[in-house]
C-alpha positions as CSV (number, residue, x, y, z in Angstrom):
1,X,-2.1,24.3,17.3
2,X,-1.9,25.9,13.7
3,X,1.2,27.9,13.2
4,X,1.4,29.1,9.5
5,X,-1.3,28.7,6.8
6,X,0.3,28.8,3.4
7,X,-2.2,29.0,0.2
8,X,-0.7,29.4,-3.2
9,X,-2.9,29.7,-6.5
10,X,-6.0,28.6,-4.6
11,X,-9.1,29.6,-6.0
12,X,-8.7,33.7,-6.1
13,X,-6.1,33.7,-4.0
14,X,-2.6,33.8,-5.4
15,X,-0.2,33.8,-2.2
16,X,-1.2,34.0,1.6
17,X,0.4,33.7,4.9
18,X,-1.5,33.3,7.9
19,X,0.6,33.4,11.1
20,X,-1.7,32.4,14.0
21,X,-1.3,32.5,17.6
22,X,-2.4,30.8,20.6
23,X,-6.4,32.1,22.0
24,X,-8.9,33.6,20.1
25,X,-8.0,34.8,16.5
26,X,-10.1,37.3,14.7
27,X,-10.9,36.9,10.6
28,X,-13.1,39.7,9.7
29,X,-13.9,41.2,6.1
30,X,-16.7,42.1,4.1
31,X,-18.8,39.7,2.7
32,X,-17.2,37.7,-0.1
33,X,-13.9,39.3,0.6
34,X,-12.6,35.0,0.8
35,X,-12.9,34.4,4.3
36,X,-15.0,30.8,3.0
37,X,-12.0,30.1,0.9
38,X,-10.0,30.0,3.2
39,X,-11.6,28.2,5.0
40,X,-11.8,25.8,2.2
41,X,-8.1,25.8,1.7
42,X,-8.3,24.3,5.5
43,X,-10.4,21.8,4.6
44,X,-8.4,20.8,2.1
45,X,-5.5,20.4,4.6
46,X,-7.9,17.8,6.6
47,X,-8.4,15.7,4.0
48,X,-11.8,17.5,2.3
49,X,-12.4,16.6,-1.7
50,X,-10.9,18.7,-4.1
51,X,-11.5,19.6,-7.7
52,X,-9.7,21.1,-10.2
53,X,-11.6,24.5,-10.1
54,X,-10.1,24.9,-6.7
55,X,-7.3,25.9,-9.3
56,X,-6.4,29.5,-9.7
57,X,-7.2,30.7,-13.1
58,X,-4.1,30.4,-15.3
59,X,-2.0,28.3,-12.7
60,X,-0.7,24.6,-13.2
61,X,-1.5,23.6,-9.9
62,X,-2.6,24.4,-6.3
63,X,-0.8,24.4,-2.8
64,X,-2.0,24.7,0.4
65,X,0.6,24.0,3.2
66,X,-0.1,24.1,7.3
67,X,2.4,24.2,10.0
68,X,1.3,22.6,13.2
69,X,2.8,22.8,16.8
70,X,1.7,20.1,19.7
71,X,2.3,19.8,23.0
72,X,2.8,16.5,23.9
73,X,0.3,13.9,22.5
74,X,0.5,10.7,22.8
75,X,-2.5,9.5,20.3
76,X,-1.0,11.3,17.9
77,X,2.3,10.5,18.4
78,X,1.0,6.7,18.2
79,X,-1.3,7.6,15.2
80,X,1.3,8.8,13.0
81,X,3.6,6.4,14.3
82,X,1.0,3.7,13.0
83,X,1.1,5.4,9.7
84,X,4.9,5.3,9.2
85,X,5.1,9.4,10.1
86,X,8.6,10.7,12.3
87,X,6.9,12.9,14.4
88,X,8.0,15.3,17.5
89,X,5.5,17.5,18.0
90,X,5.8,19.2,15.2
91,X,3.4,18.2,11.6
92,X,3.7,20.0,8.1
93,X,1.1,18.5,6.2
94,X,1.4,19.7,2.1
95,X,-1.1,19.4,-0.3
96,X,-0.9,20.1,-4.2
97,X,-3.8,20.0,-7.1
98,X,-2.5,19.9,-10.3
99,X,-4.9,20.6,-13.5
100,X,-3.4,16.8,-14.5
101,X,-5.8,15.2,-12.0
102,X,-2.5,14.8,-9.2
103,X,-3.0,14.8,-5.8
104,X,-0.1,14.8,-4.0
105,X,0.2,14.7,0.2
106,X,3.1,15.1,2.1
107,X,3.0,14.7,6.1
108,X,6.3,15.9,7.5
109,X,8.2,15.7,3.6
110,X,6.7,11.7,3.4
111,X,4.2,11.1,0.3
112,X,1.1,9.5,2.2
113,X,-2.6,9.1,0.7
114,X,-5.3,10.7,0.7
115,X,-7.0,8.4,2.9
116,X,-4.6,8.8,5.7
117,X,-4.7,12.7,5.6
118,X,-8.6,12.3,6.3
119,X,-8.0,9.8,9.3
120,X,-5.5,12.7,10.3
121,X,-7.6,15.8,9.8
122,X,-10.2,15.5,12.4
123,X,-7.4,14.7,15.7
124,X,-6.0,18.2,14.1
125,X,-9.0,20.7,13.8
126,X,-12.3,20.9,14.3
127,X,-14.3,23.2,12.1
128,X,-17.8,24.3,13.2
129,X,-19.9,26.2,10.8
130,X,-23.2,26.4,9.3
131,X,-22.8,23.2,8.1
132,X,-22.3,21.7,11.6
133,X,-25.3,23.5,12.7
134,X,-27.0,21.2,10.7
135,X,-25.4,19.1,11.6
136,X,-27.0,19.5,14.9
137,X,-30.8,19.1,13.4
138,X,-29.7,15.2,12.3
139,X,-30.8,13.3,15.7
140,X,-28.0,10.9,14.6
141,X,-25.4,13.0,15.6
142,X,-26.7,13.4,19.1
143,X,-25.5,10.2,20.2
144,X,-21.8,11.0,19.6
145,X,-22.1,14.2,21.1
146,X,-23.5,13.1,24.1
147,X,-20.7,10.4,24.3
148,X,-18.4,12.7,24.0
149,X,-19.7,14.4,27.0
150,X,-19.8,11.5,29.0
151,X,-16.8,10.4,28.4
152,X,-17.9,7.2,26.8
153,X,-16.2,7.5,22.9
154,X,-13.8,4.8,24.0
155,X,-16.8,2.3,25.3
156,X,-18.9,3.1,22.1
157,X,-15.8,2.5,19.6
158,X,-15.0,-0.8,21.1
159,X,-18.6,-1.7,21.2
160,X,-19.0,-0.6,17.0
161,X,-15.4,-2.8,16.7
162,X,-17.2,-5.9,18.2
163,X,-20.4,-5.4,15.7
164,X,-18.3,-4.8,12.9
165,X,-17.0,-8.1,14.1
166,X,-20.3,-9.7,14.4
167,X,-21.6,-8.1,11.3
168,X,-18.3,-9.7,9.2
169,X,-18.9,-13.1,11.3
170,X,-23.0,-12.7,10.0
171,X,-22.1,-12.1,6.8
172,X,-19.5,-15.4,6.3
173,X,-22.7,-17.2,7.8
174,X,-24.9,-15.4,5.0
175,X,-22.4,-16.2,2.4
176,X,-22.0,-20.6,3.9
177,X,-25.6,-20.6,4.1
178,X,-25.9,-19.8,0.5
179,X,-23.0,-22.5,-0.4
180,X,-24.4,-25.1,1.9
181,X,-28.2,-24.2,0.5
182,X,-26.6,-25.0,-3.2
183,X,-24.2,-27.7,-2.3
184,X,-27.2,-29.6,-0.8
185,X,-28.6,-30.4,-3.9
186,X,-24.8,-31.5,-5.4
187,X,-24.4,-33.5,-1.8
188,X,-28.2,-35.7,-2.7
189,X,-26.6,-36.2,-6.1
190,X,-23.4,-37.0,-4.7
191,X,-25.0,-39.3,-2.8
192,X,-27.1,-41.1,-4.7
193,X,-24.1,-41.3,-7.0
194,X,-22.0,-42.8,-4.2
195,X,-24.6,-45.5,-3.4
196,X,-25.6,-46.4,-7.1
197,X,-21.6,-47.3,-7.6
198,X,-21.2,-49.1,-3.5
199,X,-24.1,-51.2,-4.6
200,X,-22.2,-52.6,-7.3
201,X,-19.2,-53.7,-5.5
202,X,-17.3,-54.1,-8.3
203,X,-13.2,-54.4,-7.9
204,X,-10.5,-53.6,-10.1
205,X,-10.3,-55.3,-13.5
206,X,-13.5,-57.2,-12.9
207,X,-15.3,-56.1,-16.1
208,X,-11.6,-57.5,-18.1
209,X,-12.5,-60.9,-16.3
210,X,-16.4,-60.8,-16.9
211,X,-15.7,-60.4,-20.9
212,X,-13.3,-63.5,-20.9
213,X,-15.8,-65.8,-19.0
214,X,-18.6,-64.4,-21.0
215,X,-16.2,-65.6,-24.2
216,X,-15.7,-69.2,-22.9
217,X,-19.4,-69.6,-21.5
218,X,-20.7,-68.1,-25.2
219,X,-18.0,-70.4,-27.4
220,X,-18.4,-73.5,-24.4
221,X,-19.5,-76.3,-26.6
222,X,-16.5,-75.6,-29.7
223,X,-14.2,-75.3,-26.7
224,X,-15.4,-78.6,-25.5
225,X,-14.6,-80.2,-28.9
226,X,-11.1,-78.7,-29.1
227,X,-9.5,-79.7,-26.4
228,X,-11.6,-83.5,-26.5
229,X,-10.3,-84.1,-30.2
230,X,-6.9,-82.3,-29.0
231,X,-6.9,-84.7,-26.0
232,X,-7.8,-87.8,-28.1
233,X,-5.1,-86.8,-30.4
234,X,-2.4,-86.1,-28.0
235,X,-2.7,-88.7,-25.9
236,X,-6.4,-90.9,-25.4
237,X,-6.3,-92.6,-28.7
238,X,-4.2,-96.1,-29.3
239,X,-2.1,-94.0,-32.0
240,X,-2.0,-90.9,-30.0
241,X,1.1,-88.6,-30.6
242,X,2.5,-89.4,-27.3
243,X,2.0,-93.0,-27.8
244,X,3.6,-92.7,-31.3
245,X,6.6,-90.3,-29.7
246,X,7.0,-93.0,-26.6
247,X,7.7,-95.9,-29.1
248,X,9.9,-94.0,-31.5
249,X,11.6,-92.6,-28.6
250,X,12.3,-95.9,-27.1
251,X,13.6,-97.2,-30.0
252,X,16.2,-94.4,-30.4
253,X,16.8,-95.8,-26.8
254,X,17.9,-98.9,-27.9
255,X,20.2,-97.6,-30.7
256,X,21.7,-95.0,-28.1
257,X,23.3,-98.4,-26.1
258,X,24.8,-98.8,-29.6
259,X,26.1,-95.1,-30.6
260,X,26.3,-93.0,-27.9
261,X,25.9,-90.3,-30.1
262,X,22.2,-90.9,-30.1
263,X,22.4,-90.2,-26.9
264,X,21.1,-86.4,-27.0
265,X,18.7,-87.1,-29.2
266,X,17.1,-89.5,-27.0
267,X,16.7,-86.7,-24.3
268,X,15.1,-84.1,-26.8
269,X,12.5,-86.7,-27.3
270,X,11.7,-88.0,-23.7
271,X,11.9,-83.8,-22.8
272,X,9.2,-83.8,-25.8
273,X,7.4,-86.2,-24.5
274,X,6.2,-84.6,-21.3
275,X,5.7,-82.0,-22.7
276,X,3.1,-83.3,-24.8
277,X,2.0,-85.8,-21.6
278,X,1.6,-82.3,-20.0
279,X,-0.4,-80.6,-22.3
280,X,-2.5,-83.7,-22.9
281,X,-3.5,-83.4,-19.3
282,X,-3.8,-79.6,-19.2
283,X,-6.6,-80.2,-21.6
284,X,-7.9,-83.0,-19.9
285,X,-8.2,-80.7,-16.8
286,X,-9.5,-78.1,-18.8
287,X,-12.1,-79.7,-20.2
288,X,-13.5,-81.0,-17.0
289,X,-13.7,-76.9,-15.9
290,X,-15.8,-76.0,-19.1
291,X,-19.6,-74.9,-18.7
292,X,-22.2,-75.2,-20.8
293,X,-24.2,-72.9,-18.7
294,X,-27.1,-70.8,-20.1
295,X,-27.9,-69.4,-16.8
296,X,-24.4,-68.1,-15.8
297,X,-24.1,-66.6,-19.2
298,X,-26.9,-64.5,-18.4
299,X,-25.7,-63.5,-15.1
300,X,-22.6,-62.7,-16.5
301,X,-24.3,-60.4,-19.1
302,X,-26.5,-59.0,-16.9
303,X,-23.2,-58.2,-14.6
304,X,-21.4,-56.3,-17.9
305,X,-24.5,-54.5,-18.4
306,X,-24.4,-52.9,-15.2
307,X,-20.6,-52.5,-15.3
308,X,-21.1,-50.3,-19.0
309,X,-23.6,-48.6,-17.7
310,X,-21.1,-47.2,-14.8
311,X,-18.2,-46.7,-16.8
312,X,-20.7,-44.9,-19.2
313,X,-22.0,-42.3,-16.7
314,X,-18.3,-42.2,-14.8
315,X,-15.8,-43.7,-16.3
316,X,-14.8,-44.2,-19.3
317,X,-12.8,-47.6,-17.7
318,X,-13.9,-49.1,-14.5
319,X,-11.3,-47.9,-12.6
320,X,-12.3,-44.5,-13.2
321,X,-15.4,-45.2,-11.9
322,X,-13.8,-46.1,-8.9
323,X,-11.3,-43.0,-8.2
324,X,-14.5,-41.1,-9.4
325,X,-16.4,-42.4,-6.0
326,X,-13.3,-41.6,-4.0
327,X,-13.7,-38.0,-5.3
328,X,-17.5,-38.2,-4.1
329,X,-16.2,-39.5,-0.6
330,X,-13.9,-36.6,-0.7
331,X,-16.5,-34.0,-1.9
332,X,-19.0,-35.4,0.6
333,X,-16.3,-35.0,3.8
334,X,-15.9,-31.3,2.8
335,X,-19.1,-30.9,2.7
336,X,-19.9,-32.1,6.3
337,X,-16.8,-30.1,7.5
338,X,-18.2,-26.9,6.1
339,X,-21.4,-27.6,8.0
340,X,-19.7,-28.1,10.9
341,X,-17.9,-25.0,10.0
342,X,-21.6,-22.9,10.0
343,X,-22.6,-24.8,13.2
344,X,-19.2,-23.6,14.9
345,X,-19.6,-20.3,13.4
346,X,-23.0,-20.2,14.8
347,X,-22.3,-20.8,18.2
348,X,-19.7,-17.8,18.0
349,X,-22.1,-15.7,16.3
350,X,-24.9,-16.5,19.4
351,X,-22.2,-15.9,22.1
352,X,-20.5,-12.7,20.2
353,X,-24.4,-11.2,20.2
354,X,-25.3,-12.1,23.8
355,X,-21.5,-10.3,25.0
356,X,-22.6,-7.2,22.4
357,X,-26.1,-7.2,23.6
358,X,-24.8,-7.1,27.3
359,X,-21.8,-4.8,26.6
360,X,-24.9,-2.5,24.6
361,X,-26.9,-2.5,27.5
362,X,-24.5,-1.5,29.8
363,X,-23.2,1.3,27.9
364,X,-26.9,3.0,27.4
365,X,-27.1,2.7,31.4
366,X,-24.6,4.8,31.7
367,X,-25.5,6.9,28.9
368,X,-29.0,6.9,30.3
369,X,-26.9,8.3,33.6
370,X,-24.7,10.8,31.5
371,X,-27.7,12.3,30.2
372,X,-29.3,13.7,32.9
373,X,-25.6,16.1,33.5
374,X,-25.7,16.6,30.2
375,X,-29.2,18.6,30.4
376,X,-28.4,19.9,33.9
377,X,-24.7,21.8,32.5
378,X,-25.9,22.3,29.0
379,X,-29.2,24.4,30.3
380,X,-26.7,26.3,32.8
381,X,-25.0,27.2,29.2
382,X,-27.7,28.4,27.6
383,X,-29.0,29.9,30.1
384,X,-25.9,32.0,30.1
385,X,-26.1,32.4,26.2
386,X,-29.4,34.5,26.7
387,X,-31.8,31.3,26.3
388,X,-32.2,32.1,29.8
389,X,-35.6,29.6,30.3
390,X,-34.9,27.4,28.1
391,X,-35.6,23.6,28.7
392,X,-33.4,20.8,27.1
393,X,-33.8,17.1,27.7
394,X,-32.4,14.2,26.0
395,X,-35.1,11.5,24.6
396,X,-34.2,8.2,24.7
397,X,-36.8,5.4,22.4
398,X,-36.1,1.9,23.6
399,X,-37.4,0.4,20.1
400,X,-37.8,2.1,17.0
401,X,-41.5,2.0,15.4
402,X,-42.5,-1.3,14.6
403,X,-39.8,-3.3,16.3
404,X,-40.4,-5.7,18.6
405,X,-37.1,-6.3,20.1
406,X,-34.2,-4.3,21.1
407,X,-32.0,-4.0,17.9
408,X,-28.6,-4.0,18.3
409,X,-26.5,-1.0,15.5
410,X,-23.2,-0.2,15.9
411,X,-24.0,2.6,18.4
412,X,-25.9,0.3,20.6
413,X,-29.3,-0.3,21.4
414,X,-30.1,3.5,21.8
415,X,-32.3,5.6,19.9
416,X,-32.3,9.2,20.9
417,X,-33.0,12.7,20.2
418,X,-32.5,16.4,21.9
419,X,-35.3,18.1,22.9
420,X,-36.0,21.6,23.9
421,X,-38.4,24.0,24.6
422,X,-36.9,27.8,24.3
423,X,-40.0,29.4,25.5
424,X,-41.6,28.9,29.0
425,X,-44.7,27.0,28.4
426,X,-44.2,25.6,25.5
427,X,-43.6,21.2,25.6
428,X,-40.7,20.1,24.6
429,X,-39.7,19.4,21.0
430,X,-37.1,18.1,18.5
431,X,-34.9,20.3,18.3
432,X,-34.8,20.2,14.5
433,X,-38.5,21.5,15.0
434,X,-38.3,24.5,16.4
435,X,-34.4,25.7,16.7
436,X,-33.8,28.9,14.7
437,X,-30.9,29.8,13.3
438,X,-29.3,31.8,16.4
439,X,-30.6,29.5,18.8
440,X,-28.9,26.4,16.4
441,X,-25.7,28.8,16.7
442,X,-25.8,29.1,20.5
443,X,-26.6,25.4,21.5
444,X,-23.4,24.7,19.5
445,X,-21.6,27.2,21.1
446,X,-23.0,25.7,24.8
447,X,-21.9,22.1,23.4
448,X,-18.6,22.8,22.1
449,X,-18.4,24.7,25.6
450,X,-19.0,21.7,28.0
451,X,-16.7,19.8,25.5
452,X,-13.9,21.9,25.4
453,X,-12.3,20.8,28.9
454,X,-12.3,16.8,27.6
455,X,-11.3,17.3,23.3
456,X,-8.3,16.6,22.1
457,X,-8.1,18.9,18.9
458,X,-6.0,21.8,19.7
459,X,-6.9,24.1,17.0
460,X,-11.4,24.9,16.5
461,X,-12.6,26.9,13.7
462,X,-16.1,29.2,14.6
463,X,-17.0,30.1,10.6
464,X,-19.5,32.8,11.0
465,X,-21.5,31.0,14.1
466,X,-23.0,34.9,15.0
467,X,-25.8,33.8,12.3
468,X,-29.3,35.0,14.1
469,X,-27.5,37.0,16.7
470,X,-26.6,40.6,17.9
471,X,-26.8,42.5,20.1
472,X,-26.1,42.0,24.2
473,X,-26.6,38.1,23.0
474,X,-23.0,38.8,20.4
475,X,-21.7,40.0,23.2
476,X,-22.2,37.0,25.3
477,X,-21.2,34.6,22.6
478,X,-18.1,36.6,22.2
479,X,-17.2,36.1,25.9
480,X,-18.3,32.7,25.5
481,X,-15.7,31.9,22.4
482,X,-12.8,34.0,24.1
483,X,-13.7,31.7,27.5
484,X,-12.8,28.5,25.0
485,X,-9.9,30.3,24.2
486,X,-8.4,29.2,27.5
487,X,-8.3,25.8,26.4
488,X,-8.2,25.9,22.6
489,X,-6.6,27.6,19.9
490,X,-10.1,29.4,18.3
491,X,-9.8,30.6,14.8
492,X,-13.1,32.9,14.6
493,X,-14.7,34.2,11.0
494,X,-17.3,37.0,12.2
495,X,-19.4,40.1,10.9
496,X,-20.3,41.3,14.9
497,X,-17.5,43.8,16.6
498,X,-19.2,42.2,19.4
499,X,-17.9,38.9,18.8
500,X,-14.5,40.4,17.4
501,X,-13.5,42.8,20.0
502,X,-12.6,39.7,22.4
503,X,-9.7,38.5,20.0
504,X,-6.7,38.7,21.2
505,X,-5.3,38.6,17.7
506,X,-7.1,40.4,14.5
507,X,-6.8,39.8,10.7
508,X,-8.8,41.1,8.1
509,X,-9.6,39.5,4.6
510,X,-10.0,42.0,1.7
511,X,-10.6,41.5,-1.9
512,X,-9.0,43.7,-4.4
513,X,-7.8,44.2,-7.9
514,X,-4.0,43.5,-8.5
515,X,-3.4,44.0,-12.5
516,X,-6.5,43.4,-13.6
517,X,-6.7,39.9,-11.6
518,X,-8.9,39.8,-8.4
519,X,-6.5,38.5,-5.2
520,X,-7.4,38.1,-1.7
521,X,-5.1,39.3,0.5
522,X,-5.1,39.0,4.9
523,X,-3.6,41.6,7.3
524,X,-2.6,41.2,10.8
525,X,-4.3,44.5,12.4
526,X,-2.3,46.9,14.8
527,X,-4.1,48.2,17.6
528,X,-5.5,51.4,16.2
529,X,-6.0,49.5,13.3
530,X,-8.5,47.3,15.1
531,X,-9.9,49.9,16.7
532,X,-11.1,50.9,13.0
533,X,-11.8,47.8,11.9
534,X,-14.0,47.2,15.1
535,X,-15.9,50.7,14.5
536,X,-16.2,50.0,10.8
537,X,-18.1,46.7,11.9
538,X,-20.3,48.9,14.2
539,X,-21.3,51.4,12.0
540,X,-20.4,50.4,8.5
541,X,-18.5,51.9,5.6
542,X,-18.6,55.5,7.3
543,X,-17.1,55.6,10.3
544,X,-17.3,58.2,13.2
545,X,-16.7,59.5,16.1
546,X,-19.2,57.8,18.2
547,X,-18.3,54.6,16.4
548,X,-14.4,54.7,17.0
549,X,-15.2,55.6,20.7
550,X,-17.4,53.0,21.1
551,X,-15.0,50.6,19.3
552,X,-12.2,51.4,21.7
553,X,-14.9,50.6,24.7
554,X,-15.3,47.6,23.4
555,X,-12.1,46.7,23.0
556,X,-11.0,47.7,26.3
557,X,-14.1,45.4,27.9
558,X,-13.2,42.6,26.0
559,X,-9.1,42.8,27.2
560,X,-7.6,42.9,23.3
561,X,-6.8,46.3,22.9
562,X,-3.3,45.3,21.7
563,X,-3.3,43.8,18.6
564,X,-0.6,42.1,19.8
C-alpha cells in the first residue's frame, strides 16, 4: 500500500506530506482547493507525462516521492527483479522535473527510465475517476474487464503474445514477398544472363588462342612461303646450309686426325649441324600444319565476335565473364533458398493461425461462460447501489459488419459490448447510450466491487466517483467503497459527508495565501475535527447545530468516529 506521499514545488503546492493508512482514506476540500493535483502528482509517480508547467512558479525543479509497503508479492518481486530493482517489500519510487527538460527516476535509489516506471505504475495503483468512467462508454475496454472477472487475463495475454508472434511472422512474409516480387525480375535476367554465357562454352584463355589461329589462318599463304624458302635454304636445296655446314664440317674432321686441337671445333659444328637439321624439319612439319582455309577463318571470326561481345557486356577479359556467371549461380541459389525461406515461413504462419484460431475459440467459450456470472453478480451490485431493476447483459457479435469470416485481433475473435436497461421496460442498450453520469459512477463502483477479491494492486484511488449521486444512494456508495476497504487500501476524493463519514481516516485539502503565494496545504482531521468537516459538507460554509448532530450520527453509523 502507499505509505508517504511527498510533493515538493508541484504545481501550487510547495511541500506536502501525506501519511496514509490502511482502509478507506478520506480527501475532502472545497472545490479547487488541489485535491486534482494531487492527484496529478500520483500520476506522475505511475509513470503519467509531465511538463514543465507542472513546475512551481519560481522553482528549478519538481519532486514528487511515494513510499510503498507490500505484503508479500511475488509478481512484483519477479517484475522488479526483471528490471534490475533490490526489492523486499518495500519500493520508493522518486521523480524530479527540472525546468532543463530532466527527468530523472529513481526506484529504490537506482536511476531507471521512464518506460519502466509506466510498466511499474499500474501493478502499484489503480486510479478510477471521471476519466475511467469514460472509460467505461468505450466497448473496447469491456473485454478486459470482463477477463478480469473471469479470471482469464493470463489466457488472453498469452493469446495477444502468440498474435504478436503471428503478426511479426506476417509481416517478414510481407516484407520476402516484396523482395522475392523484385528479385524475380533480377532472377529472369539473371537467367537469361546465365544461359546466354553456358551457350557459349567457352574455357579459359580461349579468345588468346582464337586471335593467334585467326593470325596464322589470315597471314597462311606468306607463312607458307617462309618456312618453304627457309626449308629450301636450310636444308632441301643441293647447296643448302646444312649441306654446306656437313662438308665443311667434315673436312675440319679430317684435319682434327691431324691436330687434335681441332678437335672442339669439330663438335661446335656437328652440335650446329642438328641444330639446323632440326629446325629444317620443324619447318618442314610446320608447313605441312598450315591452312589456307577461308571457311575456318570465318568460323574463327565469327567465334571472337561472340567472345567480344561477352567480355563487352561482362567482362572486360573472358575470364571475367566466367567468375561473373559463377556470381549469377551464386545469386540464383540465394534466390531459391529465400523462396524456400517464404514457403517454410508459410507453413509456420498456416499452422501458428490454425493453433491461434483454436486457442481464440476456446478462450471466447469460456468467456461466453464467464459472462453470464458476470451479469448474474454485477446486477446483484447494482441492484444494491439503488439501480434496484436494472438489467445488464453482455453482447457478444460473432463478425463485425461486413466480414465474412471470423477475424482473429489480439483479443481474440470476440466482439462485444455491455448492455443495460436501468428502467423496467425499457430494451436493452449500449451502455454508452443511455448511462448517466451517476449511473456511469455506480456501475464502476459494482465492477471494481466484483474485482476487488481477484486484483492485485494494493492501493485504488476513487477521485470524486459521487458525480450524479446523493442522497440515501451516497450513502450506499459510501458503504460500498468502505466494504472494498476490506481488501484494498482506498484513497477516496469526495464532496458527499455521505460518502466521507465511512473513512476511517480523514484529511482535508485547503488552499490559502502564504506571503502573497497561493499553497495548498493537507491536514489529518481529529475526531471533532471531522465531525465539523462532515457537518460543513452537510450544510455548507455555516454550520449548525442540526448539522454537527447530524454529522456525529453519521459518523457513528458509518464506525469512523475516531479520526484515528
Amino acid at each position: 500500500m502507499l505509505v508517504q506521499l511527498n510533493i515538493h514545488d508541484f504545481a501550487i503546492i510547495r511541500h506536502l506530506e501525506l501519511s496514509l493508512r490502511e482502509g478507506l482514506n478520506i480527501l475532502s476540500g472545497e472545490t479547487g482547493a488541489g485535491k486534482s493535483i494531487i492527484i496529478n502528482a500520483i500520476n506522475l509517480i505511475l509513470g503519467g507525462r509531465s511538463s514543465l508547467d507542472l513546475i512551481r512558479s519560481g522553482s528549478g525543479e519538481a519532486v514528487v516521492e511515494a513510499f510503498f509497503e507490500f505484503p508479500e508479492n511475488r509478481e512484483l518481486r519477479e517484475h522488479l527483479k526483471g528490471q534490475g530493482i533490490a526489492f523486499d517489500r518495500e519500493l520508493l519510487i522518486k521523480r524530479s522535473i527540472s525546468r532543463e527538460g530532466r527527468n530523472k527516476v529513481f526506484l529504490n535509489g537506482a536511476m531507471v527510465t521512464l518506460q519502466m516506471l509506466s510498466g511499474l505504475g499500474p501493478r502499484l495503483i489503480s486510479i478510477s475517476g471521471q476519466h475511467e468512467h469514460q472509460m467505461l462508454l468505450n466497448p473496447e475496454n469491456h473485454l478486459g474487464l470482463l477477463d478480469d472477472f473471469s479470471g482469464l487475463t493470463g489466457d488472453r495475454d498469452s493469446l495477444h503474445q502468440m498474435y504478436r508472434s503471428y503478426q511479426t511472422l506476417m509481416e517478414e512474409m510481407e516484407t520476402m514477398k516484396k523482395e522475392i516480387g523484385r528479385q524475380e525480375e533480377k532472377k529472369e535476367l539473371a537467367r537469361f544472363q546465365m544461359q546466354e554465357i553456358e551457350q557459349v562454352a567457352m574455357v579459359p584463355g580461349e579468345d588468346k588462342q582464337l586471335l593467334e589461329e585467326k593470325k596464322r589462318l589470315q597471314h597462311a599463304e606468306e607463312l607458307l612461303e617462309i618456312v618453304t624458302h627457309g626449308y629450301q635454304v636450310l636444308y632441301e636445296s643441293n647447296d643448302s646450309v646444312v649441306s654446306s655446314l656437313g662438308r665443311c664440317t667434315r673436312q675440319i674432321g679430317k684435319a682434327a686426325q691431324i691436330d687434335r686441337d681441332l678437335t672442339r671445333i669439330e663438335d661446335v659444328l656437328n652440335g650446329i649441324q642438328a641444330g639446323l637439321e632440326d629446325a629444317s624439319f620443324a619447318l618442314r612439319d610446320y608447313r605441312k600444319r598450315i591452312e589456307i582455309d577461308p571457311a575456318r577463318l570465318e568460323q574463327v571470326a565469327e567465334r571472337l565476335d561472340t567472345l567480344n561481345r561477352l567480355k563487352r557486356k561482362y567482362g572486360p577479359e573472358l575470364e571475367d565473364v566466367l567468375r561473373f556467371k559463377d556470381e549469377l549461380v551464386s545469386q540464383m541459389s540465394q534466390m531459391d533458398i529465400r523462396g524456400q525461406r517464404f514457403s517454410d515461413l508459410e507453413g509456420a504462419a498456416q499452422r501458428l493461425e490454425k493453433d491461434l484460431r483454436q486457442k481464440a475459440i476456446a478462450l471466447s467459450a469460456e468467456r461466453k461462460k464467464g459472462a453470464d456470472l458476470f451479469k448474474e453478480v454485477l446486477e446483484k451490485e447494482l441492484h444494491r447501489l439503488h439501480m434496484d431493476r436494472t438489467e445488464f447483459q453482455v453482447n457478444f457479435q460473432e463478425n463485425l459488419p461486413g466480414e465474412e469470416k471470423i477475424r482473429i485481433g489480439p483479443d481474440g475473435i470476440d466482439h462485444m459490448e455491455f448492455m443495460i436497461s436501468p428502467n423496467p421496460g425499457e430494451a436493452l442498450k449500449p451502455l454508452s447510450k443511455i448511462a448517466s453520469g451517476g449511473e456511469l459512477s455506480r456501475i464502476m463502483l459494482a465492477i471494481k466491487s466484483i474485482l476487488a477479491r481477484t486484483g492485485s494492486v494494493e492501493t485504488i484511488i476513487f477521485d470524486e466517483v459521487d458525480a450524479g449521486i446523493s442522497g440515501a444512494t451516497a450513502e450506499v456508495v459510501g458503504k460500498k467503497i468502505k466494504a472494498l476497504a476490506d481488501y484494498h487500501q482506498i484513497l477516496c476524493i469526495t464532496h458527499l459527508p455521505q460518502i466521507a463519514s465511512q473513512g476511517g481516516t480523514h484529511f482535508t485539502v485547503k488552499k490559502e495565501v502564504v506571503s502573497d503565494r497561493t499553497e495548498v496545504s493537507i491536514r489529518f482531521l481529529e475526531s471533532e475535527e471531522r465531525v465539523h468537516e462532515i457537518a460543513k459538507l452537510l450544510g455548507g460554509s455555516k454550520i449548525t447545530h442540526q448539522a454537527v448532530a447530524h454529522a456525529e450520527d453519521m459518523l457513528r453509523k458509518g464506525g469512523s468516529r475516531e479520526g484515528t
